[in-house]
C-alpha positions in Angstrom: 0.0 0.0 0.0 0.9 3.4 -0.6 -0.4 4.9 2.6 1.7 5.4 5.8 1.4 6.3 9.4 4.0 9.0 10.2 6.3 8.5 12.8 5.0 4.8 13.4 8.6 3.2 14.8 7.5 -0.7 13.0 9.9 -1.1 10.3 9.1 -0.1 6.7 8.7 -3.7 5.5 6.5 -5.1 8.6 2.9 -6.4 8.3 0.6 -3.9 10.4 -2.4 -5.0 8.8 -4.9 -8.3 7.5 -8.0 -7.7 5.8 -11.4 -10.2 6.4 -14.4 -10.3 3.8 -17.5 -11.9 4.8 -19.5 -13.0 2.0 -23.1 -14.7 2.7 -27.1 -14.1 2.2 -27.4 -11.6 3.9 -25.1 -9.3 2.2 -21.1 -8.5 2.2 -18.7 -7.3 4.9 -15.2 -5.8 5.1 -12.9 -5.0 8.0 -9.4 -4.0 9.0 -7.4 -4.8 12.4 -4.3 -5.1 13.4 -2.6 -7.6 12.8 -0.8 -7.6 15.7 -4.4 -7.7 18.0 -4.1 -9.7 21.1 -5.1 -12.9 20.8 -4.9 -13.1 16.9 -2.0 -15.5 16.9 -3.2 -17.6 19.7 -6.0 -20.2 19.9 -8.2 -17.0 21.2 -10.0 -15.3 18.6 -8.3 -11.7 18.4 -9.6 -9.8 21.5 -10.6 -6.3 20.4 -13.5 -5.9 22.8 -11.2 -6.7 26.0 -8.8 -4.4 25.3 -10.2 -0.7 25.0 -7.5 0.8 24.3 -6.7 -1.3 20.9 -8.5 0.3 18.0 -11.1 -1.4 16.7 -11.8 -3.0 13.1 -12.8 -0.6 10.5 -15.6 -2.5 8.8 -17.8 -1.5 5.3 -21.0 -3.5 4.4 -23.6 -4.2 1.8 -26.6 -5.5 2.3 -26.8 -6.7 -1.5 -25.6 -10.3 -1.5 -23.0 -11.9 -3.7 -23.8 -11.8 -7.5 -24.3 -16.0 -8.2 -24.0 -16.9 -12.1 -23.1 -19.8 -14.3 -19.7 -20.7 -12.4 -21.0 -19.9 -9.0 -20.3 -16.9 -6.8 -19.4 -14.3 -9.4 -15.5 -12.8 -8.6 -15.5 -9.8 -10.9 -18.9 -8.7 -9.5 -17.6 -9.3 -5.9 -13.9 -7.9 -6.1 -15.9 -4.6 -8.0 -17.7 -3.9 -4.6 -14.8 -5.3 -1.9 -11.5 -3.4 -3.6 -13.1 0.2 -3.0 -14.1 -0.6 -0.2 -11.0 -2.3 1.1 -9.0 0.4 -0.2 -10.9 3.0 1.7 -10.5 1.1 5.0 -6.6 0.3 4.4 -6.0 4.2 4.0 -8.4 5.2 7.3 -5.9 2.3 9.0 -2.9 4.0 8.2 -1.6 0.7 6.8 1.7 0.4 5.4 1.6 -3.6 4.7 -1.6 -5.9 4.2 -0.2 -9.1 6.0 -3.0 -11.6 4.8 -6.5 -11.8 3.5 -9.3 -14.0 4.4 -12.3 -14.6 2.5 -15.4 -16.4 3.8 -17.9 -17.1 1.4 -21.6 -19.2 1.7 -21.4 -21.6 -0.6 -17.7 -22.0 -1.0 -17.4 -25.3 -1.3 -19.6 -25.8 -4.1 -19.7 -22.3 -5.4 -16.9 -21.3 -5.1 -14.5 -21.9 -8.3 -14.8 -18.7 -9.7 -13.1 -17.1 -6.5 -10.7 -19.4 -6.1 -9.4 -19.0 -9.5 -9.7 -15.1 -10.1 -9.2 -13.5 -6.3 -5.6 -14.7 -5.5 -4.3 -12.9 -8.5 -6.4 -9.7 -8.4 -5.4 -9.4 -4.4 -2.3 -9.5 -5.2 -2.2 -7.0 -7.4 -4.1 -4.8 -5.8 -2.7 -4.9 -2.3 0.5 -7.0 -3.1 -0.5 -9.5 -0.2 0.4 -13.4 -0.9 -1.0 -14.6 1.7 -4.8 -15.5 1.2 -7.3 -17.9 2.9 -10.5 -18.8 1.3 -13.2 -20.4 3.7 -16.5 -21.7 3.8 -18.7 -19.0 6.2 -19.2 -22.3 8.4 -15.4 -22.0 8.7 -15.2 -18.2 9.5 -18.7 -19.1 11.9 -16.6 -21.6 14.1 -13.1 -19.4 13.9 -15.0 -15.9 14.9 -16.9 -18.3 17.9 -14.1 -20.2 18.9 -10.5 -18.8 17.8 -8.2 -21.9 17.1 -9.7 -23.8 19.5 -10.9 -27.4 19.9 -14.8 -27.8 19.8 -18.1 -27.6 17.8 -19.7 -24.6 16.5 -23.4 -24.8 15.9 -24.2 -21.8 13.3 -28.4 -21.3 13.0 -30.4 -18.8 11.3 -32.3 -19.4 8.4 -30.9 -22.7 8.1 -28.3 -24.7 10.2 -25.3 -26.2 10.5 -22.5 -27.9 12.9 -18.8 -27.8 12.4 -16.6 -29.5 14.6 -12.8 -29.3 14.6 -9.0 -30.9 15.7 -6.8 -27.6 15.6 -3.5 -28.8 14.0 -0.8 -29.3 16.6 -3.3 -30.4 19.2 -2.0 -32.7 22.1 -3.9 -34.6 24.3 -7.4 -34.7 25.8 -6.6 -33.4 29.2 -6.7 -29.7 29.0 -4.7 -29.5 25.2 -2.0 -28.0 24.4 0.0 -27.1 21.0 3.2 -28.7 20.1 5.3 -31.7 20.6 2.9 -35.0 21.8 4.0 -36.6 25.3 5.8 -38.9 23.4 8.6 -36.9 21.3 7.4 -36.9 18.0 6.2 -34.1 16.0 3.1 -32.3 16.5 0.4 -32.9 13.7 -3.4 -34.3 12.8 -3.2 -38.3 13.6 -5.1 -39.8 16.6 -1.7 -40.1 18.2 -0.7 -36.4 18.2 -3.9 -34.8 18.3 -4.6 -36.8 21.7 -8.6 -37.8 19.6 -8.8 -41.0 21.1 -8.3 -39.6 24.9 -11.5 -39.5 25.9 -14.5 -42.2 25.5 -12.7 -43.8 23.2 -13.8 -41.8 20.0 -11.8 -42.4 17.2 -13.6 -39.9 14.6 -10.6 -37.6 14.6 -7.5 -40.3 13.6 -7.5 -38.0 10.0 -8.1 -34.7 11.9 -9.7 -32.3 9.6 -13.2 -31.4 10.3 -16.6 -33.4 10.5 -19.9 -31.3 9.2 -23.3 -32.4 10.4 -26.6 -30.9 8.7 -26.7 -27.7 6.6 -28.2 -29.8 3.2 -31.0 -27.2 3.0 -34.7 -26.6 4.1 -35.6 -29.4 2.1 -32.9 -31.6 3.0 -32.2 -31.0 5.8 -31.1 -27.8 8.2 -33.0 -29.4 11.2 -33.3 -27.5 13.8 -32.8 -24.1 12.0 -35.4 -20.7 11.3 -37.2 -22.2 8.7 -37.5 -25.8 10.3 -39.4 -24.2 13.4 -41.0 -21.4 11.1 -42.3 -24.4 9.0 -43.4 -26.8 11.9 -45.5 -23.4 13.9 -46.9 -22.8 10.5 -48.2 -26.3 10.0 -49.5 -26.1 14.0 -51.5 -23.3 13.1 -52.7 -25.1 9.6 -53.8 -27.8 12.0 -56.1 -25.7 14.1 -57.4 -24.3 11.3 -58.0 -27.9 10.2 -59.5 -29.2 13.5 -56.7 -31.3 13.2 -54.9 -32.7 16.2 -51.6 -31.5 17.2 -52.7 -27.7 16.3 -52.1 -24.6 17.7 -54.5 -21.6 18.8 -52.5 -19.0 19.5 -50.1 -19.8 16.2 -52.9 -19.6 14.0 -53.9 -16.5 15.5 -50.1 -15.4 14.9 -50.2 -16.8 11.1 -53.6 -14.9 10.6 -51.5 -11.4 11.8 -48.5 -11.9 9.9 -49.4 -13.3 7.0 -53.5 -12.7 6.6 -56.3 -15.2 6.2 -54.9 -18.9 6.6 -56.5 -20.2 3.4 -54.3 -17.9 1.2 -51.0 -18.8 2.7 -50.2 -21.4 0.1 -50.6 -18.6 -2.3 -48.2 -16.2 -0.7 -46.0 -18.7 0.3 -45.2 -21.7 -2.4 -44.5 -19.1 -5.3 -41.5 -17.2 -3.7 -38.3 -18.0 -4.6 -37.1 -17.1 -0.7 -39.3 -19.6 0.6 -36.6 -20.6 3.3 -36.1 -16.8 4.4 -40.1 -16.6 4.7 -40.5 -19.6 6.7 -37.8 -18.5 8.9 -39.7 -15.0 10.1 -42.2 -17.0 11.7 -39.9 -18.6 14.0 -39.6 -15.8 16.5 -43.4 -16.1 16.5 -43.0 -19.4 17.7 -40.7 -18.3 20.1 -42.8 -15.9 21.5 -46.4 -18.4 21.8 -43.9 -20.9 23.6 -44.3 -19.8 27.2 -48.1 -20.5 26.9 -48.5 -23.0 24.4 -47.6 -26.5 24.6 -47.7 -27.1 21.0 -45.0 -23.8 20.7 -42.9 -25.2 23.5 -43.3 -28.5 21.9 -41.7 -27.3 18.7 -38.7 -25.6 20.3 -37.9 -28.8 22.4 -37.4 -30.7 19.0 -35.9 -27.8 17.7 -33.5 -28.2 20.4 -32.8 -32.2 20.3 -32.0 -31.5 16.3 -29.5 -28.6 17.4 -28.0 -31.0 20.2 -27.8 -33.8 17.8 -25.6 -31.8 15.4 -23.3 -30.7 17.5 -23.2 -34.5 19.2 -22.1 -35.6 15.8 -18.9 -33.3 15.2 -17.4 -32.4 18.6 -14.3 -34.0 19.4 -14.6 -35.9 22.6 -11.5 -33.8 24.0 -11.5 -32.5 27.7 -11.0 -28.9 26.5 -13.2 -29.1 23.7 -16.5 -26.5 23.7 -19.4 -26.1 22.2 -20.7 -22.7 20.7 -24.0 -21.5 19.5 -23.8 -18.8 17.1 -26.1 -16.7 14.5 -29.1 -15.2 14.5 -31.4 -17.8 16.0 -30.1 -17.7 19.2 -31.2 -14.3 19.7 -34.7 -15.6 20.5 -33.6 -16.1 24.1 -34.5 -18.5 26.6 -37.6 -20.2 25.1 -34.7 -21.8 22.8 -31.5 -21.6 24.4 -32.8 -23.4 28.0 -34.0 -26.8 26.2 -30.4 -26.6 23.7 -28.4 -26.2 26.7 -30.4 -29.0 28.7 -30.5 -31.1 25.7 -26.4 -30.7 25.3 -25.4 -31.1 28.4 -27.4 -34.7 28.2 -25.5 -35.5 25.1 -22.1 -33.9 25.8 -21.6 -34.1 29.9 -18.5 -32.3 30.6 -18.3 -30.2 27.8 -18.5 -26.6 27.9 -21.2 -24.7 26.3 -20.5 -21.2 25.8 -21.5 -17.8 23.9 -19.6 -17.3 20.4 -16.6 -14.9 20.9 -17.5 -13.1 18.0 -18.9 -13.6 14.4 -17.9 -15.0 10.7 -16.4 -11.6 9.9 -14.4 -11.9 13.5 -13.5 -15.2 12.1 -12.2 -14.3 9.0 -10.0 -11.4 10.4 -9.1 -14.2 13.2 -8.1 -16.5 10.3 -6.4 -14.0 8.4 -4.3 -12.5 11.5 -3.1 -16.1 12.0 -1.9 -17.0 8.5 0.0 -13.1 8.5 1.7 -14.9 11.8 2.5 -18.7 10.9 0.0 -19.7 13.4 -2.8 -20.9 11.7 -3.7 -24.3 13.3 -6.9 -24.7 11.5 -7.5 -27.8 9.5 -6.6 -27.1 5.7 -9.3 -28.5 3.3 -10.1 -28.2 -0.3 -13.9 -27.6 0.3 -13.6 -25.7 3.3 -10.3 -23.6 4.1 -7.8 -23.4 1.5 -4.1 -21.5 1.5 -3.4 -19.8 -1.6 
């Protein structure tokens, strides 16, 4: 970059900077740290928030999603909204040196040839930076909630999906650490080294990598998620308008003041092509009928058994490892979050549930602070988090 911060004492030639892009549904994001923010070369996600005197990201957004085309997620169209913008943000930094780049996309793992062809040459020349990560959201999702450390990540909104992870360098199953295993040999991903096999006897991590559970779709799958509960209230209240058993009162009543007369649902509904997105907003509905209404509560509860499964099926039976609930589901509160933390702790005794450090665009600026350091620890993987 050509910009400068007078009388800064780093050396010319040292990294100050990494930049994150968060790509996804619900629009586009870009920030800016430091890339020498505490934490971001730990496990820790970088720690902004807990230190007040560090400055802050500068972040830019969109609310106009990703252009998709013919060979996915489009790059030209992407790179002609996130270069101005990154630009912009780089010079407001003061930033002498971009260190690394991380971009988390939705869909990048089957979307996501375009970018990975086109964006490691245009980044380069636009910001001379060599050093690029490109990740699945889920990816960004579990690095924003968790840093570099051991665990699951459960990620809901409109849909849902569970990431678990082995951190590369991992050792042992009794409070994990990074480097050398117990026995001498070098660190690295086996069962051995990674210490996967130190607890109940779970041998799902001998590869390392990452295991995925759910996130095939509304009609696939996505258990659990907005438009699962959104779906299942909406078919309550269908039922009381039925006579049907297993109906719901006071979510048909809701149904009839969000959306009109029951009967012309159907037409409202089947013809959009965000039918996921419109299921979805009648979830906090749900939410709010659960305290009264045993059908409501009912619905969470499954909701809530789905979520747990998910994360049961990709956490690595470590003694450190955690569990964290991110996105915008979880914002409905307690008629949610009580059954999903009664039904984890059934399924996962011992393991630590706990509130996401921060979010996939935290995550991509974690990712990218790491790989500007050498200390990126999470898993590489062609579909998911790739080093260009």
């Amino acid at each position: 970059m050509g910009d400068t911060v007078p009388g800064d004492a780093m050396p010319d030639d040292a990294v100050t900077h990494v930049l994150g892009i968060d790509s996804g549904g619900s629009g586009v994001r870009v920030a800016v740290a430091r890339a020498d923010a505490p934490g971001s070369s730990a496990e820790q996600p970088p720690a902004w928030s807990s230190s007040p005197t560090w400055p802050p990201p500068l972040t830019w957004s969109s609310a106009t999603p990703a252009t998709v085309g013919d060979r996915g997620i489009d790059a030209e169209s992407l790179l002609a909204r996130v270069l101005p913008a990154a630009r912009e943000l780089l010079r407001e930094a003061g930033a002498r040196r971009l260190g690394a780049v991380c971009v988390g996309a939705a869909g990048m793992a089957t979307l996501g040839d375009d970018l990975r062809a086109r964006l490691p040459d245009a980044l380069a020349d636009a910001f001379g930076v060599r050093r690029l990560a490109l990740a699945a959201d889920a990816v960004t999702a579990y690095a924003g909630a968790l840093g570099q450390r051991p665990g699951a990540v459960v990620a809901a909104g409109t849909g849902l999906i569970a990431l678990g992870a082995v951190p590369e360098g991992f050792v042992g199953g009794l409070g994990g650490t990074y480097g050398e295993s117990s026995t001498g040999g070098a660190s690295g991903t086996d069962a051995t080294a990674t210490g996967a096999t130190a607890t109940g006897g779970d041998t799902r991590w001998a590869t390392g990598g990452w295991r995925r559970a759910d996130g095939w779709g509304h009609l696939l799958g996505d258990c659990g998620g907005g438009a699962w509960i959104g779906r299942a209230g909406l078919e309550a209240a269908m039922r009381a308008y039925d006579g049907r058993a297993g109906g719901s009162k006071p979510l048909l009543a809701r149904l009839e003041a969000v959306f009109g007369p029951a009967t012309g649902l159907p037409g409202q509904l089947y013809p959009r092509p965000d039918r996921p997105a419109v299921l979805a907003s009648f979830a906090p509905e749900v939410g709010r009928c659960a305290g009264e209404d045993p059908v409501a509560g009912a619905i969470l509860r499954a909701a809530a058994r789905h979520i747990a499964e998910a994360a049961e099926a990709v956490c690595p039976r470590l003694e450190s490892s955690e569990v964290a609930l991110t996105g915008g589901l979880f914002r409905m509160g307690a008629p949610l979050l009580t059954p999903v933390r009664e039904e984890l702790a059934a399924r996962l005794p011992g393991v630590r549930v706990t509130e996401a450090a921060g979010d996939p665009l935290d995550g991509a600026l974690c990712v990218a602070a790491a790989l500007a350091a050498d200390g990126l620890r999470l898993p590489r993987d062609p579909a998911l988090l790739s080093i260009v």
